[in-house]
BAVEX-141793 format. One record per residue (C-alpha): y, x, z; residue in one letter. Coordinates in steps of 0.02 Angstrom, whole numbers, padded with zeros to 5 digits, always signed. Layout:
YXZA/...
//
This chain:
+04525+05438+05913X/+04570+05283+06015X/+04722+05384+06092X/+04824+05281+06243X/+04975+05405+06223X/+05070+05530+06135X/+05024+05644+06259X/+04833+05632+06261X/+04847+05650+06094X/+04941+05816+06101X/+04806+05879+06253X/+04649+05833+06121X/+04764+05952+05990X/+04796+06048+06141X/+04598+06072+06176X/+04569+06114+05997X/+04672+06225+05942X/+04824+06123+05842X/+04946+06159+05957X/+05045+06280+06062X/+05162+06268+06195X/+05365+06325+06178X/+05409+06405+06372X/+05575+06461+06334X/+05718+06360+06348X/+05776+06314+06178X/+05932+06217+06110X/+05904+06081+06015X/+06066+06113+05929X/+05970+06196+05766X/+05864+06312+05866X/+05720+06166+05877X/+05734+06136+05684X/+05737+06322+05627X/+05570+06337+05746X/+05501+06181+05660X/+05542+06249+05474X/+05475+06412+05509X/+05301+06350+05573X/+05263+06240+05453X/+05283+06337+05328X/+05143+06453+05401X/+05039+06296+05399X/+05063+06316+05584X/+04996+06215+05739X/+05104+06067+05817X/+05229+06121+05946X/+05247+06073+06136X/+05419+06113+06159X/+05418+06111+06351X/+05612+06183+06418X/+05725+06091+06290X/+05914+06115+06357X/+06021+05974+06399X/+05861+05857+06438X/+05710+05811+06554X/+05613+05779+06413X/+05487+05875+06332X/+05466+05869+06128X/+05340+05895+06013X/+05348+05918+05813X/+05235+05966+05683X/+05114+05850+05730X/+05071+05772+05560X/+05107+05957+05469X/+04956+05974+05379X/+04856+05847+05310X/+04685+05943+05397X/+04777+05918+05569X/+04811+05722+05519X/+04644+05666+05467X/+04577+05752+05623X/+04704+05644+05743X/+04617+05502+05661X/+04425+05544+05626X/+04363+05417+05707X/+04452+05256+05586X/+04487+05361+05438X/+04344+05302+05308X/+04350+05132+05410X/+04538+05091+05366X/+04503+05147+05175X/+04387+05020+05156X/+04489+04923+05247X/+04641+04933+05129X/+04507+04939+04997X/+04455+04765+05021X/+04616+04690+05072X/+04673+04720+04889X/+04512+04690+04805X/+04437+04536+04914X/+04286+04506+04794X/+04178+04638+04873X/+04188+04556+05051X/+04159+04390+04956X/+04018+04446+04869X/+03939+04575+05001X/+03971+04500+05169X/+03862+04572+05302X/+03898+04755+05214X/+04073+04732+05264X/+04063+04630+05415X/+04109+04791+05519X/+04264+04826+05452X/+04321+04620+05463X/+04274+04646+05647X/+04387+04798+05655X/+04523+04718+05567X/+04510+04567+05689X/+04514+04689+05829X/+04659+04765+05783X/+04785+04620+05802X/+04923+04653+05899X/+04894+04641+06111X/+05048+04529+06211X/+05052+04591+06388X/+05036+04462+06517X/+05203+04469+06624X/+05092+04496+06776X/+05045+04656+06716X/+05247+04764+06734X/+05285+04847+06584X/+05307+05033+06638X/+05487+05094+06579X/+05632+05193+06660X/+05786+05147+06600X/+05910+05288+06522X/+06046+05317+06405X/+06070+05407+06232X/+06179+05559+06302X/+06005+05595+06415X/+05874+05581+06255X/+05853+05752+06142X/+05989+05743+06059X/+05923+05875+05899X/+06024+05918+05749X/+05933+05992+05610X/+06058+06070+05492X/+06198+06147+05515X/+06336+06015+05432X/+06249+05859+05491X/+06341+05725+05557X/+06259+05715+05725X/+06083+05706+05817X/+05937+05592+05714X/+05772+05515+05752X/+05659+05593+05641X/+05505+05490+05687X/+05585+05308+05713X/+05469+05150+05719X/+05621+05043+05695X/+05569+04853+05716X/+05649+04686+05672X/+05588+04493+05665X/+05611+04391+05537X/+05750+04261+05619X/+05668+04117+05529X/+05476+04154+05558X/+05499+04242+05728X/+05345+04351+05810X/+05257+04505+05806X/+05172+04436+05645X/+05306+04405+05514X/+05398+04577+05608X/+05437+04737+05497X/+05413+04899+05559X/+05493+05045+05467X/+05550+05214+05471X/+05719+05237+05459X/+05841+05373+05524X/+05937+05346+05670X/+06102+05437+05706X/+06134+05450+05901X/+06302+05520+05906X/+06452+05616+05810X/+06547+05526+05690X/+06642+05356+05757X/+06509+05303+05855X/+06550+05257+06031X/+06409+05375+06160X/+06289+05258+06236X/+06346+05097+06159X/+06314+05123+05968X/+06195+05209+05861X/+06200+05225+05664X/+06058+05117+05574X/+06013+05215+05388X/+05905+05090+05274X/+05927+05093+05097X/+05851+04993+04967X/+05691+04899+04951X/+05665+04890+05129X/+05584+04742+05244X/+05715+04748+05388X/+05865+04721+05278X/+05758+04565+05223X/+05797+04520+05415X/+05974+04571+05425X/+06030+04463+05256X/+05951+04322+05340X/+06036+04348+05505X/+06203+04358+05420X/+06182+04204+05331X/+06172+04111+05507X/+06322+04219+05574X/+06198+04297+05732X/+06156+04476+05758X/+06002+04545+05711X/+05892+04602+05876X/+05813+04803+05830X/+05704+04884+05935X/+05680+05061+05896X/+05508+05149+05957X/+05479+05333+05965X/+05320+05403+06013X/+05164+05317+06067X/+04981+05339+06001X/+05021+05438+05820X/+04955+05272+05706X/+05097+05173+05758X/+05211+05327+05656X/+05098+05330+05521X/+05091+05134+05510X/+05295+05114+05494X/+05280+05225+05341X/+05146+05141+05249X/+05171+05025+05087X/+05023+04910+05164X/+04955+04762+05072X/+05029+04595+05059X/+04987+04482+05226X/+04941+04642+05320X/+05057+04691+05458X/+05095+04845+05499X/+05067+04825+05696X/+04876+04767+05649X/+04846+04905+05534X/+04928+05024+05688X/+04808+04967+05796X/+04653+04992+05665X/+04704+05155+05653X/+04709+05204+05824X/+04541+05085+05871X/+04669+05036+06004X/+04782+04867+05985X/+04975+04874+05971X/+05033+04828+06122X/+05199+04731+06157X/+05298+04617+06288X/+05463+04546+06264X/+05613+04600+06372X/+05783+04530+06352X/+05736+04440+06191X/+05688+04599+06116X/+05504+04666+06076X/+05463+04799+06185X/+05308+04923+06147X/+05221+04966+06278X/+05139+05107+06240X/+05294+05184+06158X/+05383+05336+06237X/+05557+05279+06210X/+05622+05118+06170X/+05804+05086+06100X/+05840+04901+06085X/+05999+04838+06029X/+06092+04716+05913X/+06148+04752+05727X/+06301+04600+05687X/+06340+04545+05545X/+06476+04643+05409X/+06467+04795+05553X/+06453+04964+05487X/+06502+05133+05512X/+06523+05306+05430X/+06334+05394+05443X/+06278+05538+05381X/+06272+05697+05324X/+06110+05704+05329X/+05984+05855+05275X/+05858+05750+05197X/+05697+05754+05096X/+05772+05808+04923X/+05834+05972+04999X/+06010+05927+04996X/+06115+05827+05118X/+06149+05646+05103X/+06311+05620+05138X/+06429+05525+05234X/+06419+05335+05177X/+06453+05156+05286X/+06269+05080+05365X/+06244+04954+05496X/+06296+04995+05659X/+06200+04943+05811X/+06258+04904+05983X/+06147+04973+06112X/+06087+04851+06238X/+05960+04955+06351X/+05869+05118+06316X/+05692+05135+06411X/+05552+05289+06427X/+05373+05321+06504X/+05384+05419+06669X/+05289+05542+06565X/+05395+05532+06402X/+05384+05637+06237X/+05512+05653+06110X/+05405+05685+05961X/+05530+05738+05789X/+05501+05822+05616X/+05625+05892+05523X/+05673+05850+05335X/+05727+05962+05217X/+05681+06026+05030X/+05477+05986+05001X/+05366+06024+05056X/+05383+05984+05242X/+05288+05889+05372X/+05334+05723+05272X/+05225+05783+05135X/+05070+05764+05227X/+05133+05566+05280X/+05120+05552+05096X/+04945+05649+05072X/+04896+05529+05206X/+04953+05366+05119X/+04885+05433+04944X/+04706+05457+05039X/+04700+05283+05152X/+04772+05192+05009X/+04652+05256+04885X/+04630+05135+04691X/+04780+05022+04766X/+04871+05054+04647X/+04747+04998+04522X/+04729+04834+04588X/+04917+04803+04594X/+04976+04874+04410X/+04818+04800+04292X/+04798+04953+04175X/+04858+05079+04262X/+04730+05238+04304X/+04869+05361+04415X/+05022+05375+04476X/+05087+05537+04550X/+05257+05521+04646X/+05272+05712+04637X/+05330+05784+04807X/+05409+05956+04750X/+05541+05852+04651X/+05601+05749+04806X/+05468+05600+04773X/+05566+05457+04691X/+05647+05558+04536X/+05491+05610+04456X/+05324+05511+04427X/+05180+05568+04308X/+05038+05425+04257X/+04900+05391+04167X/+04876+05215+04087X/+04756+05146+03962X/+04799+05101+03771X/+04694+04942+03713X/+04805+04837+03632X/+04773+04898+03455X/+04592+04993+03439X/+04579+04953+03257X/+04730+05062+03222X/+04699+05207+03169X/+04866+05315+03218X/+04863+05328+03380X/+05035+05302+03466X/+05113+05226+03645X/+05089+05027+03651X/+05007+04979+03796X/+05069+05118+03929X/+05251+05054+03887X/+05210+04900+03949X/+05118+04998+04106X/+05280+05086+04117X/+05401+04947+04135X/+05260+04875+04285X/+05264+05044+04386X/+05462+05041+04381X/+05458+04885+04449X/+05337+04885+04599X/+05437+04916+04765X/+05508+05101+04785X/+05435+05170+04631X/+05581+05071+04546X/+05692+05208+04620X/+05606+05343+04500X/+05722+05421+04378X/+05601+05517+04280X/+05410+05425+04224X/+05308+05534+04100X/+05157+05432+04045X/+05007+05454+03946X/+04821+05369+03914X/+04670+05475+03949X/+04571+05530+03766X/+04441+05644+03753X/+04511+05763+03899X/+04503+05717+04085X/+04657+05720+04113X/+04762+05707+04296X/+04920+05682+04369X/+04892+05805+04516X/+04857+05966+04371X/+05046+05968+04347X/+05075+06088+04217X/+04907+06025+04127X/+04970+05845+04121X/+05128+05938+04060X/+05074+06021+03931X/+04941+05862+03874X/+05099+05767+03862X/+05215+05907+03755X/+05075+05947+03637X/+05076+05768+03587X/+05272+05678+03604X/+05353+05623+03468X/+05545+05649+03523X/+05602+05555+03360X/+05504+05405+03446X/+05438+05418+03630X/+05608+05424+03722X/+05643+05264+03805X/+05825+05254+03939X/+05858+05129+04054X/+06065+05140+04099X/+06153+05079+04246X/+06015+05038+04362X/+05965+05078+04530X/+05899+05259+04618X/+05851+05314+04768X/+05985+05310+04881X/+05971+05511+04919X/+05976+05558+04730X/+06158+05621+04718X/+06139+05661+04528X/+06179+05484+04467X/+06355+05401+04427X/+06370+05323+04615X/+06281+05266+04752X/+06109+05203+04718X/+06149+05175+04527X/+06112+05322+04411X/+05964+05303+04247X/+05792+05319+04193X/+05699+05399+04065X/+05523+05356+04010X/+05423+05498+03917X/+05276+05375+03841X/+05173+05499+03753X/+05015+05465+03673X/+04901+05525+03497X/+04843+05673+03424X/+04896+05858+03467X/+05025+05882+03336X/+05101+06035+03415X/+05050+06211+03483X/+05144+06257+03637X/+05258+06421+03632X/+05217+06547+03783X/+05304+06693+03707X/+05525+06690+03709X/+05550+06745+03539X/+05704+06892+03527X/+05817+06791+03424X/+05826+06674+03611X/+05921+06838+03675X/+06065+06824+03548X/+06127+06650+03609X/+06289+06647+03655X/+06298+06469+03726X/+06164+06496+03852X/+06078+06661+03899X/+05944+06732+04001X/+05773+06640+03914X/+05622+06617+04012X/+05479+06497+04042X/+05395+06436+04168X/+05239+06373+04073X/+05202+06334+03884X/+05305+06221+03803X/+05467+06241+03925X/+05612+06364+03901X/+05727+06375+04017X/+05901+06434+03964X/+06035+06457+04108X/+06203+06427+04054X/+06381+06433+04144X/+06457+06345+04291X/+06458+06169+04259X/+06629+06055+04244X/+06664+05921+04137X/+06548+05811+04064X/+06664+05837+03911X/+06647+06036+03914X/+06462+05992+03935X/+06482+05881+03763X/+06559+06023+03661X/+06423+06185+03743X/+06250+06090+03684X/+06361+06030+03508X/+06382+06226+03475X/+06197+06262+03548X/+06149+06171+03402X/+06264+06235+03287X/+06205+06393+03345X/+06035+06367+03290X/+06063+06316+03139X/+06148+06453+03086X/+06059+06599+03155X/+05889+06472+03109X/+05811+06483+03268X/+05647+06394+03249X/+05604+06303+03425X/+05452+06201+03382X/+05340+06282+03511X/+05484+06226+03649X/+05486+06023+03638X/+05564+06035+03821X/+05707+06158+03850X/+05805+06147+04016X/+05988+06222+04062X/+06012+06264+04230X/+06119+06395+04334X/+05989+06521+04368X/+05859+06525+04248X/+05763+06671+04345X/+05741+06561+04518X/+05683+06408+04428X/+05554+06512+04321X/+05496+06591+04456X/+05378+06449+04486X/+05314+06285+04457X/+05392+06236+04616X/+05542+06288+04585X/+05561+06220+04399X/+05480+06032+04476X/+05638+06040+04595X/+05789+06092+04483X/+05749+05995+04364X/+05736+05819+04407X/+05820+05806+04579X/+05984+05887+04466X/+05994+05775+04343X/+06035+05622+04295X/+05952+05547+04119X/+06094+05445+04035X/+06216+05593+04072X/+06109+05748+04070X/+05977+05731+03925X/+06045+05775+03748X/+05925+05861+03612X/+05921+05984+03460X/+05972+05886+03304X/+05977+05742+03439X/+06031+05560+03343X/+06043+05366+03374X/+05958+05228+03282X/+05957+05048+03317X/+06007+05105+03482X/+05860+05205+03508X/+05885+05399+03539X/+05772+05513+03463X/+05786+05731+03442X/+05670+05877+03385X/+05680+05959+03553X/+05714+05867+03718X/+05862+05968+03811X/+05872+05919+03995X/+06047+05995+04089X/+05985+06017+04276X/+06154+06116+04322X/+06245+06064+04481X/+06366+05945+04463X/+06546+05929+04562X/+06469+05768+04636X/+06313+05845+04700X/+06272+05831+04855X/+06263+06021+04969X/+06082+06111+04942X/+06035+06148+05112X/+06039+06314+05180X/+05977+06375+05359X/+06107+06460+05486X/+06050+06641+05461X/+06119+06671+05660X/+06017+06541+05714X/+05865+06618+05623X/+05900+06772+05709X/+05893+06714+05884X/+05738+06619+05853X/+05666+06781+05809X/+05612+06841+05996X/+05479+06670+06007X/+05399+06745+05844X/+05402+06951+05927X/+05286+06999+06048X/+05274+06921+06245X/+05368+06756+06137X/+05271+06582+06146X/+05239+06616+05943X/+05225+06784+05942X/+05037+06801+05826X/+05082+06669+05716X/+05079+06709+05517X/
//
């Protein structure tokens, strides 16, 4: 739908059933957030939060929360902007078909962004951040964020709306040593277009001008998440989305979007920073306290009829899964076009998104072999971790489709495809003292931790255990066996401390097994963790332990584990996914606030009928 606003986008959700109005007065102090949690996870409707203390404003959230709800918002361009992207990375077919995709090239010429004439006032009120919604989310963040940012910067040296990034990155509006009203807390971490901008700015010595939308018709969100094609902005795919053009002016030297609900603009100067953060974020644990850019407010504007719209992060899924599911549809065989060979890649949301991927590649470098083994996917491999933010993976388990039809979406079939066939001695490949995602607390320091590629690929030469044998109740290293699906035992073992005292437990599990000859063939991945019961208890759970605790070049050892030529090899793949002392805080919800959220949910309460 070609939606002007926000807000006639909530009344169409409104008319059909997505979304229900909040009467009560509610605190956005984690009252707004512990609502938000709870509904999604009852694949709930979006929320008009319509009495929100300390404000004017109204807010909504949950907007995006199911990927049903998002491809609705946008029925009318959905298939349109595939075909879009589609051709954008593979040009040949509107080359060689022309009039069958002259409809789209129209659309995509539509699209480009709209300047408002200066005759035509640009309808803002001016306010300040103490009068915005100022929500926390968890209970030991730092401050109030914006959850939904569209934050948006110029390249100094190509200036205009055209060589502009627009991104989503968190905004801290108070708390820590930020001064109310005058600065706000900029959070960007690594592979990122606007700090493109700011090293450019600082090599002149001039600030970097930031304008920070929230709000406005729902594709402009969606567009500052998307990894869009080279030479495709994201303000023209915005407005292809919406069937409505971006719209823009310029006040003050910065860009102002006019059909935003809020705009923040302000200045980010050079070698500025501050303490931001924590932060409950998207691997379910809190990013913590760390300097970013600081940036000096210069004016803060709104609609007369402004909407705050937020989401709140926290352990996957949340609403920022279905941003993803929404990228993964619109973006379609794009990654085909970009890595030659590869088939799939799975960023896999229930462990956090950047430390695991799964894949499928192809394996033709050698057909005349006979034995079957990786070649080409470990050239595949080395491509995927290094396009853009999939470099920030720590975990990449790859194989080549044979016979079976194989995909990276089955989880525990790719799983067990790739554990009936590894070679451990052979098909372990680390990377040391590289770069992570920025969130992933499990490595040695910020951003740098490891990587591991699993390249697996050949005949079955294994049969998968499903049954714990008795002997697996004797250990005395680690107790309490279980397994979560064939081929995995998960051991839980005691609170972690050293890496040392690590060392010396697995160098007696081994010795262990030898002597009481424990035969583990059926287990080629075994996992130590602090409560083997929890992470058993499902996939989920299992997908989440394991690879968002830790950290390859410190955490993987193996059963008669040994190095060659520098390459590491074992019989059985041990991964420890206990919590470290330099782990970031699992987050944990305020069990008074969940109580006194309770009466919206009972009956004459604005939720009450919800399941």
């Amino acid at each position: 739908m070609g939606y002007k606003s926000l807000r006639a986008c909530l009344k169409d959700l409104e008319k059909n059933h997505h979304l229900v109005r909040i009467k009560e007065e509610v605190d956005p102090n984690l009252e707004m957030a512990a609502i938000h949690l709870r509904v999604h996870e009852m694949a709930g409707p979006a929320l008009l939060f319509e009495n929100v203390k300390g404000t004017s404003f109204q807010c909504a959230s949950n907007i995006y929360g199911t990927l049903e709800r998002s491809k609705f918002i946008f029925r009318d361009t959905f298939s349109t902007i595939q075909t879009l992207i589609d051709i954008k990375n593979n040009p040949i077919k509107a080359i060689k078909n022309p009039f069958q995709y002259l409809d789209v090239s129209l659309t995509a010429l539509s699209a480009l962004p709209l300047k408002n004439p200066l005759s035509k006032p640009v309808l803002f009120k001016e306010t300040s951040i103490d009068k915005l919604p100022l929500i926390k989310h968890w209970p030991k963040d730092g401050g109030a964020f914006v959850t939904l940012p569209q934050v948006y910067s110029e390249d100094i040296e190509k200036p205009g709306i055209m060589n502009a990034n627009l991104g989503m990155y968190r905004i801290q509006l108070n708390g820590n040593d930020y001064i109310l009203n005058k600065e706000i807390g900029l959070h960007y971490q690594l592979h990122r277009g606007i700090g493109v901008h700011q090293s450019k700015a600082n090599k002149k010595g001039k600030p970097l001008k930031v304008s920070i939308f929230i709000g406005g018709p729902p594709s402009h969100a969606v567009a500052a998440v998307m990894p869009l094609p080279e030479g495709l902005s994201e303000m023209t795919f915005a407005g292809a989305l919406a069937n409505r053009r971006f719209r823009y002016t310029y006040k003050d030297g910065f860009c102002i979007s006019t059909d935003a609900d809020f705009v923040i603009t302000g200045e980010v100067f050079p070698n500025e920073n501050k303490p931001e953060g924590p932060f409950g974020d998207h691997l379910g644990y809190y990013s913590l306290t760390h300097d970013f850019p600081v940036m000096k407010v210069h004016k803060v504007y709104h609609r007369e009829d402004a909407i705050w719209p937020f989401t709140v992060v926290g352990r996957p899924p949340q609403e920022d899964t279905s941003f993803g599911q929404i990228i993964h549809e619109l973006t379609g065989n794009a990654i085909k076009h970009e890595l030659p060979g590869v088939k799939e890649v799975h960023a896999v949301d229930a462990a956090g998104v950047h430390p695991l991927l799964l894949a499928i590649g192809s394996e033709r470098y050698t057909p005349y072999n006979q034995t079957k083994q990786p070649s080409e996917i470990l050239t595949i491999a080395n491509h995927i971790l290094g396009k853009g933010q999939l470099s920030l993976a720590k975990y990449l388990f790859i194989t080549a489709e044979d016979e079976q039809k194989l995909s990276t979406h089955n989880i525990e079939e790719f799983y067990q495809y790739i554990l009936e066939r590894i070679n451990l001695k052979r098909d372990l490949h680390f990377y040391t003292h590289t770069s992570i995602d920025t969130l992933d607390y499990s490595g040695t320091e910020l951003n740098s931790g490891s990587k591991l590629v699993v390249a697996a690929y050949g005949s079955k030469c294994r049969n998968l255990a499903t049954q714990i044998a008795s002997s697996l109740n004797d250990l005395k290293t680690f107790y309490n066996p279980q397994t979560v699906f064939p081929g995995v035992l998960i051991l839980q073992g005691n609170l972690f401390t050293t890496y040392q005292i690590a060392q010396k437990e697995f160098e007696a599990f081994n010795d262990e097994l030898k002597a009481k000859q424990i035969d583990l063939t059926g287990f080629p991945l075994i996992v130590v963790v602090d409560d083997a019961s929890f992470v058993a208890a499902n996939l989920k759970n299992w997908l989440w332990v394991t690879f968002t605790r830790s950290n390859p070049s410190h955490d993987v050892y193996g059963v008669n584990s040994f190095i060659a030529y520098k390459h590491f090899g074992c019989d059985n793949l041990i991964i420890d996914a206990r919590i470290k002392p330099h782990h970031a805080p699992v987050l944990e919800k305020d069990i008074s606030i969940e109580k006194k959220v309770d009466k919206l949910f009972e009956k004459g309460g604005s939720l009450y009928g919800l399941k």
